[in-house]
LUMTIKOL-150812 format. One record per residue (C-alpha): residue in three letters; x, y, z. Coordinates in steps of 0.05 Angstrom, whole numbers, plus 5000, padded with zeros to 4 digits. Layout:
BEGIN
@code=ALA&u=X&v=Y&w=Z $
...
//
This chain:
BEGIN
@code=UNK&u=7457&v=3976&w=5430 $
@code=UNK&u=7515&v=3924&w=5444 $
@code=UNK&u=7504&v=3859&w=5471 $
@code=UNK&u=7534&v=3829&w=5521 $
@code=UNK&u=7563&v=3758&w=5526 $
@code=UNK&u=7565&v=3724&w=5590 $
@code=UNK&u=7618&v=3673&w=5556 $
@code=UNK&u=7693&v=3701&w=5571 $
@code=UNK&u=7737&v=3663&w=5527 $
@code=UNK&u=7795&v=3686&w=5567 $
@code=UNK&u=7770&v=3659&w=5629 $
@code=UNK&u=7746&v=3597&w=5602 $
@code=UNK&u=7816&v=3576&w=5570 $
@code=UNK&u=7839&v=3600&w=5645 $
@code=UNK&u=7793&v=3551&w=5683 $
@code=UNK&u=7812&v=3495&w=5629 $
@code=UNK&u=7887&v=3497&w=5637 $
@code=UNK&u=7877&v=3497&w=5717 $
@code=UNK&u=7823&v=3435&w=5704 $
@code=UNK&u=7892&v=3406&w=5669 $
@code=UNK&u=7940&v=3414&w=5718 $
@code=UNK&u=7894&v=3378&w=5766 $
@code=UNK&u=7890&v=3331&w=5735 $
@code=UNK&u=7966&v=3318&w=5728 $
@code=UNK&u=7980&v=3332&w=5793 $
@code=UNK&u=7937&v=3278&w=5823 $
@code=UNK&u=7982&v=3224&w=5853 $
@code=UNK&u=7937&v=3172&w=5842 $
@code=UNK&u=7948&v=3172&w=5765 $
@code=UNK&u=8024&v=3185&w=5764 $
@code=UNK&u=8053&v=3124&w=5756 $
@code=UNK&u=8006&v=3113&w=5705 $
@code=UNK&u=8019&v=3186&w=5667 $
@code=UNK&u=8092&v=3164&w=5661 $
@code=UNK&u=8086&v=3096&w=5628 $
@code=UNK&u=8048&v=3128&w=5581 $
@code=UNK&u=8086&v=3187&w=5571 $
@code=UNK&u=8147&v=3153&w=5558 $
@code=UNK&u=8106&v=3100&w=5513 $
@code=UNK&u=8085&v=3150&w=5470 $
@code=UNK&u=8155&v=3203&w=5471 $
@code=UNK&u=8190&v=3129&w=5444 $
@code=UNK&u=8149&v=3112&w=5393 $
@code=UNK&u=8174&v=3120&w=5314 $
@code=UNK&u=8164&v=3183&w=5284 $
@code=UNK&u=8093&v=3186&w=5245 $
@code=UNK&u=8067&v=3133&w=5286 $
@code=UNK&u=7992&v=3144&w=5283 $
@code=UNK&u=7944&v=3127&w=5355 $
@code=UNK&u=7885&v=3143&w=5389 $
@code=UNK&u=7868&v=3137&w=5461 $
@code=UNK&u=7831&v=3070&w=5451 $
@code=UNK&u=7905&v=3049&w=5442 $
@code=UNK&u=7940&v=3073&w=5492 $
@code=UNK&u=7876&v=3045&w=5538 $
@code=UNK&u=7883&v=2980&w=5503 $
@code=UNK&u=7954&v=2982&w=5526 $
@code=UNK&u=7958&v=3008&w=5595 $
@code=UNK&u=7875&v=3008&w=5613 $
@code=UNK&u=7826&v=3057&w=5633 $
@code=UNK&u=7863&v=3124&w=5656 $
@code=UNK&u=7861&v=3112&w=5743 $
@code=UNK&u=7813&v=3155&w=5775 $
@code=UNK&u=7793&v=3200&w=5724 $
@code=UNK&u=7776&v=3205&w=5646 $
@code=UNK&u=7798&v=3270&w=5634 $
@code=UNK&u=7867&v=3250&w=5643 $
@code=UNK&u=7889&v=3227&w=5578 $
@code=UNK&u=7863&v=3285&w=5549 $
@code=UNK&u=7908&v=3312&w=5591 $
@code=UNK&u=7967&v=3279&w=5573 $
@code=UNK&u=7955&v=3289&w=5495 $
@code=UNK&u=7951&v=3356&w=5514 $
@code=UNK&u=8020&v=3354&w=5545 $
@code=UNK&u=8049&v=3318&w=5484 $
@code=UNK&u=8019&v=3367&w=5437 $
@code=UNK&u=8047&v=3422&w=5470 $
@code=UNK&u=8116&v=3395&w=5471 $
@code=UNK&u=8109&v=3376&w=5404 $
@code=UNK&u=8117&v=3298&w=5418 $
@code=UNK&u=8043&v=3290&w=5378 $
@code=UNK&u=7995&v=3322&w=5337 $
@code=UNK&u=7920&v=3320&w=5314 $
@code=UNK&u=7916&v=3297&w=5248 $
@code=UNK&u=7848&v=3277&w=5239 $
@code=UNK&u=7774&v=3239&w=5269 $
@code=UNK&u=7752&v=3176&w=5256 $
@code=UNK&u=7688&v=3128&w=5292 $
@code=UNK&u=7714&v=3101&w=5350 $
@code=UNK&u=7718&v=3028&w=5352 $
@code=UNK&u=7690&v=3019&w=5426 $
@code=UNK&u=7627&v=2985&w=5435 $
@code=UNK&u=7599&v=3031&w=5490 $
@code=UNK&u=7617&v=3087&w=5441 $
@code=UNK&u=7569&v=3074&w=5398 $
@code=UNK&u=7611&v=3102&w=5326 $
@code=UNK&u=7627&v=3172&w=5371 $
@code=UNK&u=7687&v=3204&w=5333 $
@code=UNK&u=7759&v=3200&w=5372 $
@code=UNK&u=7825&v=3239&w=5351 $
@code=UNK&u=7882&v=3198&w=5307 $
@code=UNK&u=7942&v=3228&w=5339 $
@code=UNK&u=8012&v=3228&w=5299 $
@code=UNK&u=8079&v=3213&w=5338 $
@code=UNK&u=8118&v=3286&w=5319 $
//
């Protein structure tokens, strides 16, 4: 007998990337998007970050948290930054959760 698996990875990665593009798209984070896009596309080569930096820099993402996931997404994809590694987030009301140390490509 086969069993069946209600989970469709296909569909799932389908749903996330139209999740994404929502997010992008909403006008109400754009301006903010950019600065940080372009913050991040000039910095140094092997420049090491995390998102408590770029919110320490330019605040909470507007609107919506998913957003700088998001945007590292974007960057990733165009090869502007990569994963490298997890550490304990420094943020209080994260309480040691691990975050992503991104590297400037």
């Amino acid at each position: 007998m086969i069993q069946q698996t209600l989970f469709d990875p296909a569909e799932s990665q389908r749903r996330k990337e139209i999740g994404i593009d929502l997010v992008l798209q909403n006008p109400r984070t754009a301006e903010w998007q950019a600065e940080v896009m372009t913050y991040v596309m000039g910095m140094p080569r092997d420049t090491r970050f995390t998102a408590e930096d770029i919110c320490l820099l330019f605040g909470e993402p507007p609107c919506h948290a998913n957003t700088m996931g998001a945007i590292f997404r974007v960057l990733a994809r165009k090869k502007f930054a990569e994963k490298i590694y997890y550490r304990p987030s420094n943020k209080k009301s994260r309480h040691g959760g691990v975050i992503r140390v991104w590297r400037r490509t």
